[in-house]
py3Dmol code that shows the C-alpha trace and the ligand (Angstrom):
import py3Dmol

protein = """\
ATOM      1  CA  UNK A   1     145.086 -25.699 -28.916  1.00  0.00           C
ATOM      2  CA  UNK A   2     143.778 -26.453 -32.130  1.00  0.00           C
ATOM      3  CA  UNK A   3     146.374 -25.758 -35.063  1.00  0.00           C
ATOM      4  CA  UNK A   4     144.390 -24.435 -38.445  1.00  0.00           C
ATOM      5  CA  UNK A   5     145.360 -23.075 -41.531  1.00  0.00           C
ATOM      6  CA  UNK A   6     148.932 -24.202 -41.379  1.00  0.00           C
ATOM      7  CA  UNK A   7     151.397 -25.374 -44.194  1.00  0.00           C
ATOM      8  CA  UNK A   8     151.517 -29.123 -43.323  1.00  0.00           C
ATOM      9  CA  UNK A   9     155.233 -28.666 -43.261  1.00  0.00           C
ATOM     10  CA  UNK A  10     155.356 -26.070 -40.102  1.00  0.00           C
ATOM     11  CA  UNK A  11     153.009 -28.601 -38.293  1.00  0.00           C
ATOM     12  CA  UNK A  12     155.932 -30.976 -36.593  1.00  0.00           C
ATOM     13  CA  UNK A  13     157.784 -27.685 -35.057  1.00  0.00           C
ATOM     14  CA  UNK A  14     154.455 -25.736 -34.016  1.00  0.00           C
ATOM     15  CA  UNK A  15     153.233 -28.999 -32.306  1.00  0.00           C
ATOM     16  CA  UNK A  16     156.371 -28.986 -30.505  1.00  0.00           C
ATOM     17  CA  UNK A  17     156.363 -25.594 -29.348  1.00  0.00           C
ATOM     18  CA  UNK A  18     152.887 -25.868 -28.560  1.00  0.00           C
ATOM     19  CA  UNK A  19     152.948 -29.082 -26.338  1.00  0.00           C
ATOM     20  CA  UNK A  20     156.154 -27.576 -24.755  1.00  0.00           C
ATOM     21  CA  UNK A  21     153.745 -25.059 -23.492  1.00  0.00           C
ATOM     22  CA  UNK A  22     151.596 -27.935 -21.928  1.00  0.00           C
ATOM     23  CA  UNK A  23     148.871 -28.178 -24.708  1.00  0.00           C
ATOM     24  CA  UNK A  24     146.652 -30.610 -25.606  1.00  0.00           C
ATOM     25  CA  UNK A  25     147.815 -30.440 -29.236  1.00  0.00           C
ATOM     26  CA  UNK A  26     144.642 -30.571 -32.137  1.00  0.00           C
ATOM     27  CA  UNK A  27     144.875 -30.391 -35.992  1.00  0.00           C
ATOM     28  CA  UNK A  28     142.211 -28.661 -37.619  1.00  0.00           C
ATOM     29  CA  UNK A  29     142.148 -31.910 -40.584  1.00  0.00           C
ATOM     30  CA  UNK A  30     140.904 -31.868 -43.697  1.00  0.00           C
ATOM     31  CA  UNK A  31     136.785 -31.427 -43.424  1.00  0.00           C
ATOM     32  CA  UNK A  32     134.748 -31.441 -46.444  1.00  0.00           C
ATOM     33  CA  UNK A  33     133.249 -27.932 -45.184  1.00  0.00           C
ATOM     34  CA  UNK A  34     136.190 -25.802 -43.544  1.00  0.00           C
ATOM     35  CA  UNK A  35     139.201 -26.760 -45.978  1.00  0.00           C
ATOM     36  CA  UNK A  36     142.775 -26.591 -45.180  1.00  0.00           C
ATOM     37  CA  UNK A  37     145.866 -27.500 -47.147  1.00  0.00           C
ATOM     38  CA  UNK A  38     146.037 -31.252 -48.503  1.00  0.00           C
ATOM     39  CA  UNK A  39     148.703 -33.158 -46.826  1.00  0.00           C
ATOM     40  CA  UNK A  40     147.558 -31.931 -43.085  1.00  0.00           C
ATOM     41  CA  UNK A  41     145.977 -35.315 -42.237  1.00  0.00           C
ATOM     42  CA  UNK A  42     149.103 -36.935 -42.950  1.00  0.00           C
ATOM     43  CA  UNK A  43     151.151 -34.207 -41.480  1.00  0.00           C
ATOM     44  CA  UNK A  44     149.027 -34.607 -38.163  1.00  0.00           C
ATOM     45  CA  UNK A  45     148.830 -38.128 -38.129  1.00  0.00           C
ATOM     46  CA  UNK A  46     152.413 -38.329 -38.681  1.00  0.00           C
ATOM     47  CA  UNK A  47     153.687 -35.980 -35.858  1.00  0.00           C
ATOM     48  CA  UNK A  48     153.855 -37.648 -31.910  1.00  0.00           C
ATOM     49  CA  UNK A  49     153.317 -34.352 -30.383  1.00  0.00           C
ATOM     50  CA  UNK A  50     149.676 -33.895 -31.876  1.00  0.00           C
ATOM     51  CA  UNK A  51     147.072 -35.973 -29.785  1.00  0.00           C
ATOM     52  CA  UNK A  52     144.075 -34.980 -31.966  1.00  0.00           C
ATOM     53  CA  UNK A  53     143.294 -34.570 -35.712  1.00  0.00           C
ATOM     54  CA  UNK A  54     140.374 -33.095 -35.472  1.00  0.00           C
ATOM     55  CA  UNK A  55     137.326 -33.817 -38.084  1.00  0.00           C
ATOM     56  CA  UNK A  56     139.838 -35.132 -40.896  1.00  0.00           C
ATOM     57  CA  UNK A  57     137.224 -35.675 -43.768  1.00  0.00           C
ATOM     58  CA  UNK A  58     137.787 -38.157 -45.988  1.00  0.00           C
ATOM     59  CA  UNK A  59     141.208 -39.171 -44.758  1.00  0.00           C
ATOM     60  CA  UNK A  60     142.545 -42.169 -46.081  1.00  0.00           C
ATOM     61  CA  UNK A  61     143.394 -45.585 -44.709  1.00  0.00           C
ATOM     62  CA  UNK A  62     147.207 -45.084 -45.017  1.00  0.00           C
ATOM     63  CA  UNK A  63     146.481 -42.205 -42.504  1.00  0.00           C
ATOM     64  CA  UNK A  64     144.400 -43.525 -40.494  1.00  0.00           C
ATOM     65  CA  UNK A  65     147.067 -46.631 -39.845  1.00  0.00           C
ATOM     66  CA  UNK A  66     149.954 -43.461 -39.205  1.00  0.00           C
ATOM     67  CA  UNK A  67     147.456 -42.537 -36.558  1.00  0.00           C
ATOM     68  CA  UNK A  68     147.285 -45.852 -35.142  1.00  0.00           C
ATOM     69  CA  UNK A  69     150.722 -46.835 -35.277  1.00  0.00           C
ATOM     70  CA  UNK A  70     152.012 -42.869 -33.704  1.00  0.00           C
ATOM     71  CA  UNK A  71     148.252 -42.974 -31.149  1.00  0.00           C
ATOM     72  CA  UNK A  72     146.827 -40.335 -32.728  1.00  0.00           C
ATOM     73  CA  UNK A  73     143.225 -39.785 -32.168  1.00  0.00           C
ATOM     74  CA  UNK A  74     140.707 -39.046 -35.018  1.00  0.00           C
ATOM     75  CA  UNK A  75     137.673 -36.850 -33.761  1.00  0.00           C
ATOM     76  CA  UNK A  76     134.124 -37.829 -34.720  1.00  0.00           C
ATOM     77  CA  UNK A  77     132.998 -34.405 -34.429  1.00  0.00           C
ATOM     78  CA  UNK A  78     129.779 -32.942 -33.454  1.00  0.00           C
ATOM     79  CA  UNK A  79     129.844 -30.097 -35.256  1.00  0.00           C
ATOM     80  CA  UNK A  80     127.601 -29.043 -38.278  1.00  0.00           C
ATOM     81  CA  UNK A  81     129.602 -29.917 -41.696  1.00  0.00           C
ATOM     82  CA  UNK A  82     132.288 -31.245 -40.278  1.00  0.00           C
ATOM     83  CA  UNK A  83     130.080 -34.560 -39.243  1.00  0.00           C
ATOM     84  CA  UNK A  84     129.377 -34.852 -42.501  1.00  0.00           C
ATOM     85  CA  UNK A  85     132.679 -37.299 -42.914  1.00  0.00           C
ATOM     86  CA  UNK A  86     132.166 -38.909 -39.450  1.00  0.00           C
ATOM     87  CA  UNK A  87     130.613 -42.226 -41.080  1.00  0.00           C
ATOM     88  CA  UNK A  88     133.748 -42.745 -43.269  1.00  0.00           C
ATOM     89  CA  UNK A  89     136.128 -41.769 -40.348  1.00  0.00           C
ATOM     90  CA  UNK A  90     135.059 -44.677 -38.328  1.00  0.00           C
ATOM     91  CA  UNK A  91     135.492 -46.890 -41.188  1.00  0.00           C
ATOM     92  CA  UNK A  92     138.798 -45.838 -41.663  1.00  0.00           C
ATOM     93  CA  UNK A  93     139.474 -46.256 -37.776  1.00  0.00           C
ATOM     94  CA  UNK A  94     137.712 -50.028 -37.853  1.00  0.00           C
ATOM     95  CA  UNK A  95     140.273 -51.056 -40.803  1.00  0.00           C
ATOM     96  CA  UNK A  96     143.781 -49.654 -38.856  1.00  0.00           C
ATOM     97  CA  UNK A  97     143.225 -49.610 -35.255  1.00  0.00           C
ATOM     98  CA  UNK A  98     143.151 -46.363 -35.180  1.00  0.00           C
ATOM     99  CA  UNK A  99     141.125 -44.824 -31.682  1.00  0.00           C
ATOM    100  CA  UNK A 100     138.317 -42.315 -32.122  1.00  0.00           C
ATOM    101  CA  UNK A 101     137.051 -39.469 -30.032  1.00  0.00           C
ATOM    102  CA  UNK A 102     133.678 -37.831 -29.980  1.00  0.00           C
ATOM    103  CA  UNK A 103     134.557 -34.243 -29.506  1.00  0.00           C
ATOM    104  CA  UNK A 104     132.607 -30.972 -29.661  1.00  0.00           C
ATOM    105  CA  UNK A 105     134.663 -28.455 -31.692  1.00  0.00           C
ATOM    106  CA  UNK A 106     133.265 -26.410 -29.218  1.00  0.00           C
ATOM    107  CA  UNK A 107     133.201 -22.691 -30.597  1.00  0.00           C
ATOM    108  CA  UNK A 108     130.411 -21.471 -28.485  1.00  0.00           C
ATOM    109  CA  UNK A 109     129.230 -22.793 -24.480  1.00  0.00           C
ATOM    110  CA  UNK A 110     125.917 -24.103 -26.334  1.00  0.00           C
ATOM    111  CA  UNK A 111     128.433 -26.502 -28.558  1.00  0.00           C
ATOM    112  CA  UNK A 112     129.445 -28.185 -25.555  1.00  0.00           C
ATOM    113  CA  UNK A 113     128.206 -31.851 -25.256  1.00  0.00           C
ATOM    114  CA  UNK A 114     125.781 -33.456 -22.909  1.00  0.00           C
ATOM    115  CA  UNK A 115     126.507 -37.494 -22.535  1.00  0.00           C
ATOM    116  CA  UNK A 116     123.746 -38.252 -24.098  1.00  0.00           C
ATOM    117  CA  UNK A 117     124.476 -36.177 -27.276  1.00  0.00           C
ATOM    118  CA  UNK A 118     127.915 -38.092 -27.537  1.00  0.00           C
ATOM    119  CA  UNK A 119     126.090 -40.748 -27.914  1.00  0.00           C
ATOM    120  CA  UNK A 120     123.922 -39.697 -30.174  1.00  0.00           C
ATOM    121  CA  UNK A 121     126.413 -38.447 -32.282  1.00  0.00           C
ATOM    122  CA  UNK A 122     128.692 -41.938 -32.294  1.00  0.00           C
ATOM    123  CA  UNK A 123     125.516 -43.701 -32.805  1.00  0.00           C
ATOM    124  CA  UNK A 124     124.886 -41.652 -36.086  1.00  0.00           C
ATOM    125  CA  UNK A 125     128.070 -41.905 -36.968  1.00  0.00           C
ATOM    126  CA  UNK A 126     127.666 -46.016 -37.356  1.00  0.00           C
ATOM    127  CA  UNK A 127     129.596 -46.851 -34.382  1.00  0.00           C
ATOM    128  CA  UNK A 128     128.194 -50.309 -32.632  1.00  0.00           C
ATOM    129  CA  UNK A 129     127.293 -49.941 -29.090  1.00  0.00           C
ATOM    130  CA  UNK A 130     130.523 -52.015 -28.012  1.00  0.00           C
ATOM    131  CA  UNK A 131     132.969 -49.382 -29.925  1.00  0.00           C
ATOM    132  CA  UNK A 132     130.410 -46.526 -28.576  1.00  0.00           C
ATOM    133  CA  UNK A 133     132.102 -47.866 -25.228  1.00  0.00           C
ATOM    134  CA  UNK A 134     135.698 -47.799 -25.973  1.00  0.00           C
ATOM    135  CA  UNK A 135     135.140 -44.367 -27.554  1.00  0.00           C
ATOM    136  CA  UNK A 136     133.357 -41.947 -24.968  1.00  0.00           C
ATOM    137  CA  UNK A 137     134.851 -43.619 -21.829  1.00  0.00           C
ATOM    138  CA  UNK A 138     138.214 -45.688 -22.778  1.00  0.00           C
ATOM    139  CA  UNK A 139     139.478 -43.423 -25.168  1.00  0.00           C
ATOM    140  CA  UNK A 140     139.354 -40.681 -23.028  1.00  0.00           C
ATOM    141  CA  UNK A 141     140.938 -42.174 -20.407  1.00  0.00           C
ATOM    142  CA  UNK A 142     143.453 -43.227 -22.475  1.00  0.00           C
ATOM    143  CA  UNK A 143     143.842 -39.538 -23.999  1.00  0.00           C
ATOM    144  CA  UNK A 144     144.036 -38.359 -20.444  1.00  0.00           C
ATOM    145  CA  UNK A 145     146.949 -40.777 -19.687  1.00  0.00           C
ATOM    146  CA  UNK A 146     148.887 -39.520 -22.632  1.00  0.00           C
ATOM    147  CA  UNK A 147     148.642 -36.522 -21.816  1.00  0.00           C
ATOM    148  CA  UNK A 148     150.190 -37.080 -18.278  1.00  0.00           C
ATOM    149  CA  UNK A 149     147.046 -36.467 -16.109  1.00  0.00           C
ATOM    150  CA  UNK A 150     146.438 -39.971 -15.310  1.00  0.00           C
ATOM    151  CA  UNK A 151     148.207 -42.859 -14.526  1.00  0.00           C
ATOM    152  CA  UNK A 152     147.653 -45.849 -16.520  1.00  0.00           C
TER     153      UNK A 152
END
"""
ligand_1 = """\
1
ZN
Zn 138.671 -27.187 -36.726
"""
view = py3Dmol.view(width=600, height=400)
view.addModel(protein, "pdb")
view.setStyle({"model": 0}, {"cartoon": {"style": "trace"}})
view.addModel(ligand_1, "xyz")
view.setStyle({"model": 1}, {"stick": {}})
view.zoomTo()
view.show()
Protein backbone atom coordinates (compact mmCIF):
# COMPACT_ATOMS: atom_id res chain seq x y z
CA UNK A 1 0.00 0.00 0.00
CA UNK A 2 1.50 3.10 -0.87
CA UNK A 3 0.28 6.11 1.42
CA UNK A 4 0.09 9.61 -0.78
CA UNK A 5 -1.17 12.83 -0.24
CA UNK A 6 -1.36 12.58 3.50
CA UNK A 7 -0.80 15.26 6.30
CA UNK A 8 2.56 13.98 7.66
CA UNK A 9 0.86 13.99 11.00
CA UNK A 10 -1.95 11.15 10.13
CA UNK A 11 1.02 9.05 8.73
CA UNK A 12 2.05 7.11 12.23
CA UNK A 13 -1.82 5.97 12.80
CA UNK A 14 -2.61 5.13 8.98
CA UNK A 15 0.66 3.06 8.89
CA UNK A 16 -0.62 1.29 11.77
CA UNK A 17 -3.90 0.53 10.58
CA UNK A 18 -2.55 -0.31 7.38
CA UNK A 19 0.19 -2.88 8.46
CA UNK A 20 -2.48 -4.26 10.91
CA UNK A 21 -4.15 -5.25 7.75
CA UNK A 22 -0.90 -7.15 6.66
CA UNK A 23 0.56 -4.43 4.27
CA UNK A 24 3.69 -3.83 3.04
CA UNK A 25 3.53 -0.20 4.19
CA UNK A 26 5.05 2.65 1.34
CA UNK A 27 5.22 6.50 1.62
CA UNK A 28 4.69 8.29 -1.42
CA UNK A 29 8.07 10.87 -0.28
CA UNK A 30 8.79 13.96 -1.36
CA UNK A 31 9.76 13.71 -5.39
CA UNK A 32 10.80 16.69 -7.21
CA UNK A 33 7.90 15.82 -9.85
CA UNK A 34 4.73 14.45 -7.86
CA UNK A 35 4.86 16.79 -4.63
CA UNK A 36 3.39 16.04 -1.36
CA UNK A 37 3.40 17.92 1.92
CA UNK A 38 6.99 18.84 3.40
CA UNK A 39 7.67 16.98 6.50
CA UNK A 40 6.51 13.39 4.89
CA UNK A 41 10.12 12.16 4.53
CA UNK A 42 10.64 12.71 8.04
CA UNK A 43 7.23 11.57 8.99
CA UNK A 44 7.97 8.21 7.03
CA UNK A 45 11.32 7.78 8.04
CA UNK A 46 10.35 8.33 11.49
CA UNK A 47 7.41 5.80 11.80
CA UNK A 48 8.48 1.69 12.40
CA UNK A 49 5.42 0.54 10.73
CA UNK A 50 6.40 2.05 7.20
CA UNK A 51 9.01 -0.28 5.39
CA UNK A 52 9.34 1.98 2.31
CA UNK A 53 9.63 5.74 1.55
CA UNK A 54 9.23 5.64 -1.70
CA UNK A 55 11.23 8.13 -4.24
CA UNK A 56 11.90 10.80 -1.34
CA UNK A 57 13.61 13.57 -3.52
CA UNK A 58 15.98 15.50 -2.08
CA UNK A 59 15.62 14.19 1.44
CA UNK A 60 18.11 15.18 3.76
CA UNK A 61 20.86 13.43 5.68
CA UNK A 62 19.12 13.83 9.10
CA UNK A 63 16.41 11.65 7.36
CA UNK A 64 18.13 9.49 5.79
CA UNK A 65 20.05 8.51 9.33
CA UNK A 66 16.04 8.25 10.94
CA UNK A 67 15.74 5.71 8.20
CA UNK A 68 18.74 3.93 9.12
CA UNK A 69 18.50 3.98 12.69
CA UNK A 70 14.18 2.87 12.50
CA UNK A 71 15.29 0.29 8.93
CA UNK A 72 13.48 2.15 6.74
CA UNK A 73 14.14 1.63 3.15
CA UNK A 74 14.62 4.52 0.62
CA UNK A 75 13.47 3.50 -3.02
CA UNK A 76 15.70 4.31 -5.99
CA UNK A 77 12.86 4.40 -8.22
CA UNK A 78 12.49 3.57 -11.78
CA UNK A 79 10.00 5.69 -12.63
CA UNK A 80 10.11 8.79 -15.00
CA UNK A 81 10.62 12.10 -12.71
CA UNK A 82 10.79 10.57 -9.78
CA UNK A 83 14.52 9.15 -10.76
CA UNK A 84 15.39 12.35 -11.22
CA UNK A 85 16.59 12.50 -7.27
CA UNK A 86 17.89 8.88 -7.31
CA UNK A 87 21.70 10.11 -7.59
CA UNK A 88 21.35 12.25 -4.40
CA UNK A 89 19.31 9.48 -2.59
CA UNK A 90 22.17 7.13 -2.67
CA UNK A 91 24.39 9.73 -1.42
CA UNK A 92 22.33 10.34 1.35
CA UNK A 93 22.07 6.44 2.00
CA UNK A 94 26.20 6.08 1.63
CA UNK A 95 26.61 8.91 4.48
CA UNK A 96 23.89 7.16 7.24
CA UNK A 97 23.65 3.58 6.59
CA UNK A 98 20.63 3.88 5.41
CA UNK A 99 19.51 0.56 2.87
CA UNK A 100 18.17 1.26 -0.60
CA UNK A 101 15.72 -0.51 -2.83
CA UNK A 102 15.34 -0.40 -6.56
CA UNK A 103 11.64 -0.46 -6.97
CA UNK A 104 9.27 0.05 -9.91
CA UNK A 105 6.44 2.37 -8.77
CA UNK A 106 4.74 0.13 -10.86
CA UNK A 107 1.44 1.92 -12.14
CA UNK A 108 1.02 -0.06 -15.24
CA UNK A 109 2.22 -4.20 -16.03
CA UNK A 110 4.78 -2.53 -18.64
CA UNK A 111 6.40 -0.57 -15.39
CA UNK A 112 7.30 -3.74 -13.96
CA UNK A 113 11.11 -4.46 -13.88
CA UNK A 114 13.19 -6.99 -15.69
CA UNK A 115 16.67 -7.81 -13.65
CA UNK A 116 18.49 -6.37 -15.93
CA UNK A 117 16.65 -2.97 -15.85
CA UNK A 118 17.29 -2.90 -11.96
CA UNK A 119 20.43 -2.84 -12.76
CA UNK A 120 20.44 -0.49 -15.08
CA UNK A 121 18.65 1.76 -13.10
CA UNK A 122 21.13 1.40 -9.77
CA UNK A 123 23.92 1.68 -12.14
CA UNK A 124 22.58 5.17 -13.33
CA UNK A 125 21.82 6.04 -10.22
CA UNK A 126 25.84 5.96 -9.19
CA UNK A 127 25.63 2.93 -7.18
CA UNK A 128 29.15 0.79 -7.38
CA UNK A 129 28.73 -2.70 -8.46
CA UNK A 130 29.44 -3.98 -4.76
CA UNK A 131 26.36 -1.76 -3.29
CA UNK A 132 24.42 -2.80 -6.71
CA UNK A 133 24.73 -6.27 -4.77
CA UNK A 134 23.52 -5.49 -1.39
CA UNK A 135 20.68 -3.54 -3.04
CA UNK A 136 18.75 -5.85 -5.62
CA UNK A 137 19.46 -9.14 -3.74
CA UNK A 138 20.34 -8.41 0.15
CA UNK A 139 18.06 -5.77 0.64
CA UNK A 140 15.31 -7.58 -0.47
CA UNK A 141 15.87 -10.35 1.44
CA UNK A 142 16.22 -8.39 4.23
CA UNK A 143 12.81 -6.46 3.39
CA UNK A 144 11.26 -9.85 3.06
CA UNK A 145 12.44 -10.86 6.59
CA UNK A 146 10.92 -7.78 8.08
CA UNK A 147 8.12 -8.25 6.80
CA UNK A 148 7.72 -11.82 8.34
CA UNK A 149 7.99 -13.93 5.10
CA UNK A 150 11.38 -15.12 5.70
CA UNK A 151 13.39 -16.21 8.32
CA UNK A 152 16.59 -14.57 8.88
ZN1 LIG B 1 4.43 7.54 -5.28
Amino acid sequence: MELTHLPPAAIPELARRAKALGALVVVHGETPVEPVIPGTNRAAVSCPDVDILGHPGLLTEEEAAIAAANGVFLEISARRGHSLANGHVVQMARRTGARLLVNSDTHDPGDLLTPEFARKVGLGAGLEPDELAAVLEENPRRLLVRLGYRAD
